[in-house]
Structure formats: structure tokens, C-alpha cells
C-alpha positions in Angstrom: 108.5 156.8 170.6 111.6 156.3 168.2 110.6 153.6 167.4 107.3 154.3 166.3 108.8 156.9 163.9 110.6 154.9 162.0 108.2 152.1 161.3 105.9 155.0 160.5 109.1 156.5 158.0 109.5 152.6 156.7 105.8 152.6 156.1 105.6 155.6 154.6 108.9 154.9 152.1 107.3 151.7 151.2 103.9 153.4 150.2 105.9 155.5 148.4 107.7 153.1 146.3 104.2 151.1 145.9 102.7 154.1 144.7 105.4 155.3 142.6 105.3 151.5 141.1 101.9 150.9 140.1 100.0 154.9 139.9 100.7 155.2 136.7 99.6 152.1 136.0 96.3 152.9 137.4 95.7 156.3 135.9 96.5 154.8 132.6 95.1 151.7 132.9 92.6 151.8 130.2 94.6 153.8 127.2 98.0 152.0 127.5 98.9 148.7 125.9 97.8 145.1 127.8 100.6 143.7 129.6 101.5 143.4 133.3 103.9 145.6 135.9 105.4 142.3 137.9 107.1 143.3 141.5 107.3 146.7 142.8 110.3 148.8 141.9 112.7 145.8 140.3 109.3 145.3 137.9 109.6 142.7 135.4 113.8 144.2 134.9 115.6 140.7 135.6 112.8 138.7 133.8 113.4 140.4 130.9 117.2 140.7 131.2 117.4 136.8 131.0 120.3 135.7 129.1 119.3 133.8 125.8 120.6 132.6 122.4 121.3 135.9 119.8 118.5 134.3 117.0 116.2 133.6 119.5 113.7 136.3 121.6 113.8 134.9 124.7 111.3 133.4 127.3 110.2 136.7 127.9 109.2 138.4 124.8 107.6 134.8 123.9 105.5 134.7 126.5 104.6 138.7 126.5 103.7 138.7 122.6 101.7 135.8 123.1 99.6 136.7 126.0 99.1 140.8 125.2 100.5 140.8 121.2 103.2 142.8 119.8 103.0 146.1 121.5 103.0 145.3 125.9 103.2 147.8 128.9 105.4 146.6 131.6 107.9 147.8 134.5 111.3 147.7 133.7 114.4 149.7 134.7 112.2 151.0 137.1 109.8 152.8 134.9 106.5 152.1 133.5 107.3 150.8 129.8 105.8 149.9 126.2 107.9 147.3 124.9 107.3 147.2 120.9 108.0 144.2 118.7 105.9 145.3 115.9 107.7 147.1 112.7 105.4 150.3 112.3 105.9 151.6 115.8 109.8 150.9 115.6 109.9 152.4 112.8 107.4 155.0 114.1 109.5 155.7 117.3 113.1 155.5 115.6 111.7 158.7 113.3 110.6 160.8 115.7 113.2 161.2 117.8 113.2 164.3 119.6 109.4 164.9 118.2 107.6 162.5 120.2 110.6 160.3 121.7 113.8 160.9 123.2 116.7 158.5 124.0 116.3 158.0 127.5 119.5 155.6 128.8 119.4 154.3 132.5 121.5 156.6 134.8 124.1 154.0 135.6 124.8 153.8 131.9 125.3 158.1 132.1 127.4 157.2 134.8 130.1 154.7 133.0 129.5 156.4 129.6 130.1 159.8 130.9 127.6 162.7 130.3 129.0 163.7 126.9 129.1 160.3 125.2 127.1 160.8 122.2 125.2 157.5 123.1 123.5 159.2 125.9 122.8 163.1 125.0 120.1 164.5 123.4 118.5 167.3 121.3 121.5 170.1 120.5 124.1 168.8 121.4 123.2 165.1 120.1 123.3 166.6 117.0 126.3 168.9 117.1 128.6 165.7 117.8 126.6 163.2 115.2 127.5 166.1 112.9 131.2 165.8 113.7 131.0 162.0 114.1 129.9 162.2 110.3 132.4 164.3 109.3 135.2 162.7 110.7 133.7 159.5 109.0 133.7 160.9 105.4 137.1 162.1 105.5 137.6 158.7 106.7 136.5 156.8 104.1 137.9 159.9 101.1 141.1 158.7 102.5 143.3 155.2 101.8 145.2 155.1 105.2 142.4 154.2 106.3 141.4 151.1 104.4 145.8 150.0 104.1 145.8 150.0 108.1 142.7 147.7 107.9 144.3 145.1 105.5 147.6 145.3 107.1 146.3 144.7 110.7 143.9 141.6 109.2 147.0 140.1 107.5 149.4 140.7 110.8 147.0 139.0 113.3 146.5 136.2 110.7 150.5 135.7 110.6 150.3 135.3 113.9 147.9 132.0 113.2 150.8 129.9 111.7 152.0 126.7 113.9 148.7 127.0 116.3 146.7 124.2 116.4 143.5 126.6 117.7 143.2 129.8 118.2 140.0 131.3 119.7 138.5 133.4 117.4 136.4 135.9 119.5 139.6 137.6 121.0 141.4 137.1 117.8 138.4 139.6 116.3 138.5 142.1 119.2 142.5 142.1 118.7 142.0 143.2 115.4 139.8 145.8 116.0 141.2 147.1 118.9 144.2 147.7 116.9 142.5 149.3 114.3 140.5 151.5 116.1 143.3 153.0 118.3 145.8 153.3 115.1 142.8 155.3 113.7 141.5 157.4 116.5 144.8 157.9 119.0 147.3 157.0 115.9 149.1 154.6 117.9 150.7 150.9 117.2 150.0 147.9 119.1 153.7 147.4 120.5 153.0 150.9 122.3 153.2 151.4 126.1 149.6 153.5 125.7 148.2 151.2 123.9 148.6 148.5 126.0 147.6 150.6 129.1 144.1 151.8 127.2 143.7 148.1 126.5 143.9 147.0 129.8 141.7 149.7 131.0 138.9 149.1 128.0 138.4 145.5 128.7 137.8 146.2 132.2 135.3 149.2 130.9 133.5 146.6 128.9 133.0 144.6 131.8 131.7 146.6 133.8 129.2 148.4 130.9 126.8 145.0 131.0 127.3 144.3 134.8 125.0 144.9 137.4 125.4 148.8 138.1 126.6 148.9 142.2 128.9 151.4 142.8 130.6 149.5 145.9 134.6 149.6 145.3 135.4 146.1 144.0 132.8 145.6 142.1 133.0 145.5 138.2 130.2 148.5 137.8 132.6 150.4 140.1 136.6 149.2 138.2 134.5 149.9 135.1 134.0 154.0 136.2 137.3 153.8 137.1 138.7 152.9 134.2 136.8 155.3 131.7 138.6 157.7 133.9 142.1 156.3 133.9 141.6 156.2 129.7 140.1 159.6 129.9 143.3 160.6 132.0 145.1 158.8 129.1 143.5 160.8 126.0 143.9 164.0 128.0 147.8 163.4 128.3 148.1 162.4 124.5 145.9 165.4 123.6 148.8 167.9 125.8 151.3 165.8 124.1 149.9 166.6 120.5 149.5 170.1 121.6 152.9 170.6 123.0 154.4 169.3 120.0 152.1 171.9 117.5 152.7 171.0 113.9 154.8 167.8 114.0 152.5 166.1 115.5 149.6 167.4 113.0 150.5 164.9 110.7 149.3 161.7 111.8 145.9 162.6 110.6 144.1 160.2 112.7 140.2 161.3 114.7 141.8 163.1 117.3 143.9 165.6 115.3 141.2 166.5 113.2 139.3 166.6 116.8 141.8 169.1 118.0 140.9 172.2 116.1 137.9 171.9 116.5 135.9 174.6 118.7 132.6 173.8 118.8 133.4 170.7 121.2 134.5 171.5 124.6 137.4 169.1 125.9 135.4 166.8 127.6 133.2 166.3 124.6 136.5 165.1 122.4 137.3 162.5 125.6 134.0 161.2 124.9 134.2 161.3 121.4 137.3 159.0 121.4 135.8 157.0 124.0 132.7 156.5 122.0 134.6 156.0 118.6 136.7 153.0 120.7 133.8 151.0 121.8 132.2 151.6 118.3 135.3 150.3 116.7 136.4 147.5 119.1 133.4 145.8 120.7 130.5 145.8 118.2 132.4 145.4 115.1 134.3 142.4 116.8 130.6 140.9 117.7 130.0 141.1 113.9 132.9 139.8 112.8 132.5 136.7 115.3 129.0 136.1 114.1 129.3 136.0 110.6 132.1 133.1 111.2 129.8 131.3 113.8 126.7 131.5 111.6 128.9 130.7 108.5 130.3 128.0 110.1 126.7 126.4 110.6 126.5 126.8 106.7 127.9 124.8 104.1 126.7 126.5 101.0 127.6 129.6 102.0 130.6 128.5 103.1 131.6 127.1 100.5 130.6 130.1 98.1 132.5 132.9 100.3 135.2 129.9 100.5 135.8 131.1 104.2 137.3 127.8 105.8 139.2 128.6 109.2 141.7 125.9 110.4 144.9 125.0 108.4 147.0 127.7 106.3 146.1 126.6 103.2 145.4 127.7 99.9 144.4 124.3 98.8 141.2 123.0 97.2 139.6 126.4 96.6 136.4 125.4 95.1 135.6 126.1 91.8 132.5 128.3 91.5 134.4 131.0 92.9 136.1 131.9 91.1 134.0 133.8 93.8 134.1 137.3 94.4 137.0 137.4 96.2 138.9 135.5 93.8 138.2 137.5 91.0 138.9 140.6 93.2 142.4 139.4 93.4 143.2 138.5 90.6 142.4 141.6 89.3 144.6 143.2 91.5 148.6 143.9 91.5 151.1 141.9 93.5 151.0 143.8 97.0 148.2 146.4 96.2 146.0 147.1 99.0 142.0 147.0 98.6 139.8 150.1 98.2 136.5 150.9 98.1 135.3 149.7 94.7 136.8 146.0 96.2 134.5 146.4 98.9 131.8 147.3 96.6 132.6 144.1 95.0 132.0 142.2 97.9 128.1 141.4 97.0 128.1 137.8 98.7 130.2 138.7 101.2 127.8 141.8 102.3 124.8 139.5 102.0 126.4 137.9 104.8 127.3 140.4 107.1 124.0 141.4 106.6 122.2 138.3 107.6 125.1 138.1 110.5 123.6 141.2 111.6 120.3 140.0 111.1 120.6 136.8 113.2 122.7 138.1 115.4 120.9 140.7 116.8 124.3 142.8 118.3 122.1 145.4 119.3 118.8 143.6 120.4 116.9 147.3 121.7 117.3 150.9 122.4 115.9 152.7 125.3 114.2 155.4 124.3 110.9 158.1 126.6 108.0 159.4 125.2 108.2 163.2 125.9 104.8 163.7 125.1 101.1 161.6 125.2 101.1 159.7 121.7 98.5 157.9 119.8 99.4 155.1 118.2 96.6 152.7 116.6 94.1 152.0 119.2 96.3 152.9 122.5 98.0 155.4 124.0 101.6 155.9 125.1 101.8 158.1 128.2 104.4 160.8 128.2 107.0 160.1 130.6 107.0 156.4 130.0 110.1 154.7 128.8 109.7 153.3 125.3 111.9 149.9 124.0 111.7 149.0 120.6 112.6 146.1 119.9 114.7 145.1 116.4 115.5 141.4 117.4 111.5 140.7 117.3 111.2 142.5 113.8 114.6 140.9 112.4 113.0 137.1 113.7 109.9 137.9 112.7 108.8 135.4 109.7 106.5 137.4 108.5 108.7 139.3 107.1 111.6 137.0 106.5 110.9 133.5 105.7 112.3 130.9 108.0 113.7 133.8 109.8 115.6 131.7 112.4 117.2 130.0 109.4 121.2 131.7 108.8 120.3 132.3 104.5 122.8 135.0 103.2 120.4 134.6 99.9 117.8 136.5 100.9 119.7 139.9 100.7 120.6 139.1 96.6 119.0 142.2 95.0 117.6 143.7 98.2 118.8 147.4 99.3 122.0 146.9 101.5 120.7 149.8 103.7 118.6 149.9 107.2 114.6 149.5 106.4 111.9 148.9 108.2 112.4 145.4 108.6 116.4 145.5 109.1 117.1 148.1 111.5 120.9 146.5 112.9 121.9 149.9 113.4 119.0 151.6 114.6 117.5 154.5 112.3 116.3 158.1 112.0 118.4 160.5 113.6 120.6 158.6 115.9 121.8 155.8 112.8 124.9 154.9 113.8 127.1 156.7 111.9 129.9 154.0 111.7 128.0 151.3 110.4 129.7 151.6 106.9 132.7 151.7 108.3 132.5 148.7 110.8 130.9 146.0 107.6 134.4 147.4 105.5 136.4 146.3 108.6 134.4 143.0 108.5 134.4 142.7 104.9 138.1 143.1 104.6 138.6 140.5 106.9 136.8 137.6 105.7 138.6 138.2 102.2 141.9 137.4 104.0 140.1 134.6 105.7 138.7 132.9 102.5 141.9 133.2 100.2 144.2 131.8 102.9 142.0 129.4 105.6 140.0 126.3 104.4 138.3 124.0 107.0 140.1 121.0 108.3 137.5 117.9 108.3 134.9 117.5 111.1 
């Protein structure tokens, strides 16, 4: 009799998850995009999820646009979906956040993140800390602590070059930034104890952010959840520490003592927002910074224009025609003074490429976001509830609207707006732009000025 039971409970679950799999599927069968659901529950998820090169879609989008067109149902992160590679509806979805769409992050992701990351909330309270996020990031940039500590960091870690034969330059970037961003946000040095300690801690946080999400102790999903709670443990103690010390401590102006008097965020909403502000300033800005040197590596001419050579400590054999930008920006500046903002303004050539870094690179490839209500778009329909990925890699490769798109051209961008469009969406757009983005192209920016007056290549 027992056992009868459970194959009739095992049966049951697995109707369950069939019908949970491929009802709505058949209830909106004949207004939702083409496309296909693959297996039941895991859906097409690990398909799509294929690793593949950053200026490149992937098996999976090819073969999806090709057989259903831009705009595809499918099943993935165990939810019926409408993947978008077509510009209008990106563009469509990114400005109607919170209108028709709303960011809808897997759980796992809530539970690494936290609940109060700014990445994953919504609606009030999205808004309340994007509002502070942009505060914090306009006194930012009214001040010129800001932009010294960025020159002075890119200068120390390129010291630290001298008498290496190779150094690898991905963890070269996130050393920069990491030290950056916790001299900004926590106000603390790289020889610290704390900052050492957060490191540690982050590194295994990034880990476990693009792992598979098993909580099971050992795993990196699981050390990952553990360490966002030994760095929140560390924020908390610096924040008593600030508090305890009152005034004296007040004038470090970094994030978190202007986060300190503020009200309107409860205490674990300024955790998160440091947390946030770290794996803004560390991970993503590093990834830029790494792939404007891959791509300009694989680019002669503009290599030679931004004069960014990588190898010996040189100064040697600048080429002429530059007399480029950042040339001229120093010579026009005083023995020992720092860069500003106009300098950075300057920079035309070198933002052209960080832009078309961003643009073949692809950091952020797509968002998740969940229609909250039925929408009409075109000749189909998207069914509330579904989960919604636009994706900006398919727009940014796309050569319709870039010619040889898969081609690295830092031309393109001369006398094009340097700001997100419809076709360039690196960032995102509409509500949820990332408000950093200026920030993290200065950091970039300020680098590779360094790198091309004091690096040229060695020969192949």
C-alpha cells in the first residue's frame, strides 16, 4: 500500500512539473512569439548558457534567430520566456520598466546579492536608492579626490611593472580597480588589514555570483553567500567604527560617510549599497579595461593612434601623428598636475574606443526582466507573467546597424553621441541605466593615458 502512494505522489509531482512546463505554452500557443520550450523544468537554460567568444552570439541565438527570427519564446531559468534580439522591443522593454516590465532576477541571484542590492529591487524602493546612487555620483565627480586617487593608483600599479618580463594584465586591471573602489567607497588603502580581508572575501563572492547556484556547503554558490556575509559583517564594523569616532572620522569623505547620515536607507540598504558600488567599481570596470587592450591589441591603427603599446617601459618611438590626444593633453599640463575632467573630455579617440570595447565586448550580454502585464507588440503577444531577456549583444553585432559589426573599428564612434541609444545600450537604459557608467569609462580612460605615454609594444 505504501508503496503505491508514493509512485502515485512521484506521478503526481512529475505531472506537476510537466504541466507547470509546457501549460502555458499551450494556452498561449498561438499569440506568443515562434520558438520552442526544450526539456521540462531545466528548458532550453544550459543550451543557452553555453560559453562563447564576447563578439560573437553564440550557437544558440544563431540557431534561434534563424529558425523563429529576432523575437523567440523559449524555457529558460525555469520560466516560459521571449528572448528579444531585435532593437525596438529592447528598446521598447528597457523604457517601460515598471509600466509593462519589471526586473525579474533569478532567486539564487536575490540570494548572493542580498534582497536590498539595487540590482535586484524594484518599483519604490528601486528608485529611492538609484536616487542616492546618483547623488553620491555627482558629488563624486564635483570633487578632485576623486579623479587624483584614480591617477595615482594607475601610476602605483604601473611602478610595480618595472623589471617584469610579463605581467598578466586581467588581474593587473582588477587590482587597480579594486583599489580604487574601496579607497572611494570604505576610504581605505591597499596595505590595510580590511582591505585585504574584503578582498579575499570579494573574489570568492565573484566566484560564486556566475556558478551554478547549489547551496550544499563546499560549493562555490554556497562560500560565495558566505562571503557577502563576512564583507557585510566587515562594512557593519567599519560603519560602528565611523560612528564611534563621530566627527573625526567625518572627514574622509568617501560613499559611506555621506551614506551615514542618511535616513531614508535603513542599515541593511547602505551594506548593499557598498556592496553594490564594489562589484560596480571592481569587476565590470576591470572587464572594460581588459577589453579595450585585448581588442586594441588586435588593431594596429588604432594602436598606433592611441599609441597604447604594453611591454617595455619605454617612452621611445612615440609615433608622430600624435602628437595624439594624449600627448597634447600633457603637454599642456604642469610638471606633477593631476588630470580633471576637461582632460577626460579631451579624450575623443580614446572614448571612441572604450566605446567600441563596450560594443564588442558585450560585458553585459542581457538583463532579465517579466512582463507584469499582457503586451502587444507588433503581430504577437507577450503573456504577463513571462520572463522577458533583451538581448544587447544581438543589437550591438547586428550589421545592420553597424557595418562589419564583428570588426573592432574605434572609427565608427567619430562624431556619433557618446551616450546609450537604441543601438548601443552597454549599460542598459531607461530607468535602471547604470548610474556609474561615467564614472567607470573615466577610470578606463585615465588608464590607458598612463599606458600610452609610458608602454610601447615590444616586436611580435
Amino acid at each position: 500500500m505504501v508503496g503505491w502512494l508514493v509512485a502515485a505522489a512521484l506521478f503526481g509531482l512529475s505531472l506537476l512539473l510537466v504541466l507547470n512546463h509546457f501549460l502555458p505554452l499551450i494556452l498561449h500557443f498561438k499569440s506568443a512569439p515562434r520558438g520552442s520550450f526544450g526539456w521540462p523544468v531545466v528548458g532550453e537554460t544550459l543550451s543557452f548558457l553555453t560559453p562563447h567568444t564576447s563578439n560573437s552570439l553564440g550557437r544558440f541565438l544563431d540557431d534561434h534567430c534563424s529558425r523563429f527570427g529576432k523575437v523567440f519564446k523559449s524555457h529558460l531559468f525555469c520560466s516560459p520566456t521571449v528572448v528579444s534580439c531585435d532593437q525596438e522591443l529592447n528598446h521598447f522593454i528597457l523604457q517601460n520598466e515598471e509600466k509593462l516590465f519589471q526586473c525579474s532576477y533569478p532567486k539564487p541571484i536575490h540570494g548572493i546579492l542580498g534582497e536590498s542590492s539595487m540590482l535586484v529591487v524594484v518599483g519604490d524602493t528601486h528608485k529611492r536608492l538609484r536616487s542616492q546612487a546618483l547623488t553620491l555620483i555627482s558629488t563624486t565627480k564635483s570633487k578632485g579626490g576623486y579623479l587624483n586617487d584614480i591617477e595615482r593608483t594607475a601610476i602605483q600599479v604601473m611602478e610595480s611593472w618595472k623589471g617584469k618580463e610579463q605581467i598578466i594584465f586581467c588581474e593587473e586591471a582588477r587590482k587597480f580597480t579594486f583599489n580604487v573602489i574601496v579607497k572611494q567607497v570604505l576610504g581605505l588603502t591597499p596595505d590595510e588589514p580590511q582591505t585585504n580581508r574584503i578582498l579575499e572575501d570579494f573574489l570568492t563572492f565573484m566566484k560564486g555570483l556566475v556558478s551554478f547556484p547549489l547551496y550544499i556547503p563546499g560549493t562555490p554558490y554556497a562560500r560565495a553567500v558566505q562571503a557577502r556575509a563576512r564583507i557585510s559583517s566587515t562594512v557593519k564594523g567599519i560603519i560602528e567604527e565611523r560612528r564611534k569616532k563621530g566627527e573625526e572620522a567625518n572627514k574622509r569623505s568617501d560613499f559611506l560617510d555621506m551614506l551615514l547620515p542618511v535616513k531614508s536607507l535603513s542599515e541593511g540598504e547602505k551594506v548593499s549599497f557598498v556592496l553594490d558600488s564594489l562589484l560596480g567599481g571592481y569587476e565590470t570596470t576591470s572587464l572594460l579595461m581588459a577589453m579595450a587592450v585585448h581588442f586594441l591589441g588586435q588593431s594596429p591603427l588604432a594602436l598606433e593612434q592611441l599609441q597604447l603599446e604594453l611591454s617595455n617601459w619605454s617612452v621611445t618611438n612615440l609615433f608622430s601623428s600624435a602628437q595624439s590626444e594624449h600627448q597634447n593633453i600633457k603637454r599642456n599640463k604642469k610638471k606633477d598636475e593631476y588630470l580633471n575632467w576637461e582632460d577626460y573630455k579631451r579624450m575623443e579617440f580614446t572614448q571612441n574606443v572604450i566605446n567600441e570595447a563596450l560594443r564588442c565586448g558585450n560585458i553585459v550580454k542581457f538583463v532579465h526582466r517579466k512582463a507584469i502585464k499582457d503586451v502587444r507588440f507588433k503581430d504577437y503577444r507577450i503573456p504577463s507573467g513571462w520572463k522577458v531577456l533583451p538581448v544587447f549583444s544581438a543589437v550591438h553585432l547586428d550589421p545592420s546597424f553597424h557595418d562589419n559589426a564583428l570588426q573592432f573599428h574605434p572609427w565608427r564612434w567619430e562624431g556619433q553621441s557618446q551616450t546609450s541609444s537604441k543601438k548601443f545600450t552597454p549599460f542598459g537604459g531607461g530607468p535602471r541605466f547604470c548610474p556609474g557608467s561615467e564614472l567607470a569609462k573615466v577610470e578606463t580612460a585615465f588608464f590607458l593615458h598612463h599606458l600610452v605615454l609610458n608602454f610601447r609594444q615590444k616586436g611580435p
